[in-house]
LOLUMDREN-232754 format. One record per residue (C-alpha): residue in one letter; x, y, z; chain. Coordinates in nm, 3 decimals, always signed. Layout:
BEGIN
{logu 'a' {X Y Z} 'A'} ...
//
This chain:
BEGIN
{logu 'x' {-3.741 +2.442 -4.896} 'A'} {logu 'x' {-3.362 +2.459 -4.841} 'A'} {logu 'x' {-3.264 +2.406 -4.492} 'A'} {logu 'x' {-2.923 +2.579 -4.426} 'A'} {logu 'x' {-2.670 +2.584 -4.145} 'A'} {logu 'x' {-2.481 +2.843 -3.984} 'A'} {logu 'x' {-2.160 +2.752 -3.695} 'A'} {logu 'x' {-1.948 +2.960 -3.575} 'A'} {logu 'x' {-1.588 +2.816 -3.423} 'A'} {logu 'x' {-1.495 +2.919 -3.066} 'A'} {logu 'x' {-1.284 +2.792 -2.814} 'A'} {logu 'x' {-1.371 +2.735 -2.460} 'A'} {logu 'x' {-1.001 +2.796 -2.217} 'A'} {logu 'x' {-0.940 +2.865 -1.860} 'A'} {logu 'x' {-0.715 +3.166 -1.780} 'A'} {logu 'x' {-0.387 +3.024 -1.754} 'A'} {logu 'x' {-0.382 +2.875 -2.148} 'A'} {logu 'x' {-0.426 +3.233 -2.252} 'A'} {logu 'x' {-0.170 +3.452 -2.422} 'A'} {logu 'x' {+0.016 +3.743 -2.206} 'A'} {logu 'x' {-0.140 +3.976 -2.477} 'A'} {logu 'x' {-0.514 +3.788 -2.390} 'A'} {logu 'x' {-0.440 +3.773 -1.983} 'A'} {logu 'x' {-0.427 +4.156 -2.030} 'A'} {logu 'x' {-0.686 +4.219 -2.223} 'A'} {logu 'x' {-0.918 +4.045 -1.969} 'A'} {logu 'x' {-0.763 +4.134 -1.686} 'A'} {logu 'x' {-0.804 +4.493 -1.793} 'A'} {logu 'x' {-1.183 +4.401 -1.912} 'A'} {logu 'x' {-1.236 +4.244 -1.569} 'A'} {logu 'x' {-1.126 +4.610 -1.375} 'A'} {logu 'x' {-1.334 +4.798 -1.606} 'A'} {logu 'x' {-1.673 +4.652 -1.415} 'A'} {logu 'x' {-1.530 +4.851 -1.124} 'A'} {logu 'x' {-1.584 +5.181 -1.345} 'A'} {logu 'x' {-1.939 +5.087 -1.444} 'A'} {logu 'x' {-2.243 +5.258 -1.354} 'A'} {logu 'x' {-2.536 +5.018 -1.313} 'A'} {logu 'x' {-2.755 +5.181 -1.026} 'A'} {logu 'x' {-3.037 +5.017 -1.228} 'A'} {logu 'x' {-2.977 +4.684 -1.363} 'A'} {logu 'x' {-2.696 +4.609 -1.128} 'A'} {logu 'x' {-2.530 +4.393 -1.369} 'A'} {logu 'x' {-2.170 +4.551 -1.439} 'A'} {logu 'x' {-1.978 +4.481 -1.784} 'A'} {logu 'x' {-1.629 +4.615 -1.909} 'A'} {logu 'x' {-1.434 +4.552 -2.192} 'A'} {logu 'x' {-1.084 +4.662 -2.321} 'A'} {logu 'x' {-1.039 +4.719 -2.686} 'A'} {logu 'x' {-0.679 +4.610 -2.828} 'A'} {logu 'x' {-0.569 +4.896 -3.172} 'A'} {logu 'x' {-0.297 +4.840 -3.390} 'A'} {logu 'x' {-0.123 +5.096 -3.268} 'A'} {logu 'x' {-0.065 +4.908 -2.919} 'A'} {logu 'x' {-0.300 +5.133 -2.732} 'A'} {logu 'x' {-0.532 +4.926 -2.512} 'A'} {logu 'x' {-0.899 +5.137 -2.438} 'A'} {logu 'x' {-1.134 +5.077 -2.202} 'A'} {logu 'x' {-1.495 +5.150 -2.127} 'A'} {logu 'x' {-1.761 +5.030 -1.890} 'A'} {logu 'x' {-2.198 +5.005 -1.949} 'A'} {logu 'x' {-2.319 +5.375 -1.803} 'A'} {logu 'x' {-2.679 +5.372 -1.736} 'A'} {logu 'x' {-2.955 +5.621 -1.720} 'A'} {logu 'x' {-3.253 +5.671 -1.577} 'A'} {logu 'x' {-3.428 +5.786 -1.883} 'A'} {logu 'x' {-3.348 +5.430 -2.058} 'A'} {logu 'x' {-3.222 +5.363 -2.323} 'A'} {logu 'x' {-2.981 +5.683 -2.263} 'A'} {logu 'x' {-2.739 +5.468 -2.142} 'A'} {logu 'x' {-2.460 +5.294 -2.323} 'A'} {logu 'x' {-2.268 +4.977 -2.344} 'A'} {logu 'x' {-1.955 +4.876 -2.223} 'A'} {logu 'x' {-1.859 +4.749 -2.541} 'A'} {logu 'x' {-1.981 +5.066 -2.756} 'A'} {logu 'x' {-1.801 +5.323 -2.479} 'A'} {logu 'x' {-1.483 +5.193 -2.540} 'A'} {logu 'x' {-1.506 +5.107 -2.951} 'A'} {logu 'x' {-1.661 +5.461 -2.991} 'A'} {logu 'x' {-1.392 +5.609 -2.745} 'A'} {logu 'x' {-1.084 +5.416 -2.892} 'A'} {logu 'x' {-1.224 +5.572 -3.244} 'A'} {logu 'x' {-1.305 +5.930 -3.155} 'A'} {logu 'x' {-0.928 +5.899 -2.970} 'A'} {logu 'x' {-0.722 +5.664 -3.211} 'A'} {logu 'x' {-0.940 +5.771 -3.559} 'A'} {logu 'x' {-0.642 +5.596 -3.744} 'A'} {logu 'x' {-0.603 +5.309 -3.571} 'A'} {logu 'x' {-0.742 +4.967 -3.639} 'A'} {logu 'x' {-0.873 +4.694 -3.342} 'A'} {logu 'x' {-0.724 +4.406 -3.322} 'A'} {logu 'x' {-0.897 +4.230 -3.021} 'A'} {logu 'x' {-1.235 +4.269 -2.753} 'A'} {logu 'x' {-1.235 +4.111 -2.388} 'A'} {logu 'x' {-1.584 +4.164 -2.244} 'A'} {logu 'x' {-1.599 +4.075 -1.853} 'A'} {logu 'x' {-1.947 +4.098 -1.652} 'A'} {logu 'x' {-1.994 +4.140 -1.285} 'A'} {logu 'x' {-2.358 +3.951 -1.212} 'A'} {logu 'x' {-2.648 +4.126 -0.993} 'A'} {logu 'x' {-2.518 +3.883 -0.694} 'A'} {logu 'x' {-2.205 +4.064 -0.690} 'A'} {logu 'x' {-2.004 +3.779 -0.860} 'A'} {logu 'x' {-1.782 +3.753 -1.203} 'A'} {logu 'x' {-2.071 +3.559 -1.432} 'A'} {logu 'x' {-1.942 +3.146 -1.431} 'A'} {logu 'x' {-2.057 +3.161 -1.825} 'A'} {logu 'x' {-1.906 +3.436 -2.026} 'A'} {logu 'x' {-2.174 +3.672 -2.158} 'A'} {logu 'x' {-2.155 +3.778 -2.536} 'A'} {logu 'x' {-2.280 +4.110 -2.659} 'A'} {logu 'x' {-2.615 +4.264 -2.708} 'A'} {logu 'x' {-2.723 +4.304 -3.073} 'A'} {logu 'x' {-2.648 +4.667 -3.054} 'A'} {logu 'x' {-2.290 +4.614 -2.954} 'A'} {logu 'x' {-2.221 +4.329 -3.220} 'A'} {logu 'x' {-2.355 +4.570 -3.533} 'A'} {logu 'x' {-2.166 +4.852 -3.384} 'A'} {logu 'x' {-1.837 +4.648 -3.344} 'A'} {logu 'x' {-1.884 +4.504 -3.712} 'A'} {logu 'x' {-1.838 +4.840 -3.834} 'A'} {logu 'x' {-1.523 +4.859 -3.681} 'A'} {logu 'x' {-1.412 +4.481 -3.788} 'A'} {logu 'x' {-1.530 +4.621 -4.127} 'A'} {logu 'x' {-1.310 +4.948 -4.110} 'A'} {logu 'x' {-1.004 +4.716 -3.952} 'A'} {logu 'x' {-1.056 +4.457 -4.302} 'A'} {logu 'x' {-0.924 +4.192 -4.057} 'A'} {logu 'x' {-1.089 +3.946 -3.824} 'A'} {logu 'x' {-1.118 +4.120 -3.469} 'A'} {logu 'x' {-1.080 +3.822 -3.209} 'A'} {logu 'x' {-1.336 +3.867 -2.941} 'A'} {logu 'x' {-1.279 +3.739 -2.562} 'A'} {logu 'x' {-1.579 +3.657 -2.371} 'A'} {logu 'x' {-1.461 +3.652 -2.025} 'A'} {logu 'x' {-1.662 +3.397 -1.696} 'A'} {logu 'x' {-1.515 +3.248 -1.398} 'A'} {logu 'x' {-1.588 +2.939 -1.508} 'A'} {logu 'x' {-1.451 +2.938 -1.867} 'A'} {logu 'x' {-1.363 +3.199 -2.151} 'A'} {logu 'x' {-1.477 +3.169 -2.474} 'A'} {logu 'x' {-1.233 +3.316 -2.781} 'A'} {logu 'x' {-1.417 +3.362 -3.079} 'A'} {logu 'x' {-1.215 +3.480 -3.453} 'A'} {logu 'x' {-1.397 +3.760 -3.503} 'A'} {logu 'x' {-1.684 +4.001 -3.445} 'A'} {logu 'x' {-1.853 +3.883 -3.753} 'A'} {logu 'x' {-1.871 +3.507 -3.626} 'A'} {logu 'x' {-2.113 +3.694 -3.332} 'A'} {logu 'x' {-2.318 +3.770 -3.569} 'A'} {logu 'x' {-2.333 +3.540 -3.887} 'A'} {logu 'x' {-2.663 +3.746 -4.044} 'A'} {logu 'x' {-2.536 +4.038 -4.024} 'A'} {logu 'x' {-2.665 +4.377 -4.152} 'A'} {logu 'x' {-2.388 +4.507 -4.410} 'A'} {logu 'x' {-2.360 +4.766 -4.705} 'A'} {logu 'x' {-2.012 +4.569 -4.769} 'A'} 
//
């Protein structure tokens, strides 16, 4: 037996040591919980999608009642920023959650599986490192790329 070990770098910072271009990103991450429809879980998430082209996209988890009809806040705005900007290629994620108590979460809450194999394809499409933003009150974790979310990764490339 071989034992093997996988790390991934990220970098815990508070608010203020982020870039202009990262404050926005969150900050537009952050409002996009007040466009989400959670009825069920109550558990709010938005992200905001950075392109190449200097478009910033949106998109907030939608629920359903007939679950899993529902979708993602990081897969509504990839899949919208594609089916709008086919061309362009993303440069950055910021992921914000609003808690069921109401509250921005204190530790910043990383993707479902779903979301990080969906995303891939995109990091895959971009052939570049995507730098993802996982936004809590307490800290925010940067992390160089979707692919470091998910080191195993399922991959025809």
């Amino acid at each position: 037996m071989k034992e093997k070990k996988i790390e991934i770098k990220m970098v815990e910072v508070q608010y203020d040591e982020l870039t202009d271009r990262q404050r926005k990103l969150v900050d537009l991450a952050r409002a996009a919980t007040d466009r989400s429809y959670a009825p069920y879980s109550k558990f709010r998430v938005g992200a905001a999608i950075e392109l190449d082209n200097g478009e910033i996209v949106t998109g907030s988890n939608q629920e359903n009642a007939a679950y899993p009809s529902g979708t993602c806040a990081e897969r509504t705005a990839a899949f919208y920023a594609h089916a709008t900007y086919p061309d362009a290629k993303f440069k950055a994620i910021a992921i914000a959650a609003i808690g069921t108590d109401g509250c921005e979460v204190g530790d910043p809450v990383a993707p479902c599986g779903a979301c990080r194999q969906s995303l891939l394809e995109f990091e895959t499409l971009a052939k570049h490192d995507v730098e993802v933003i996982l936004v809590g009150s307490e800290a925010i974790y940067i992390l160089p790329s979707i692919k470091s979310t998910l080191p195993l990764a399922f991959s025809e490339f």
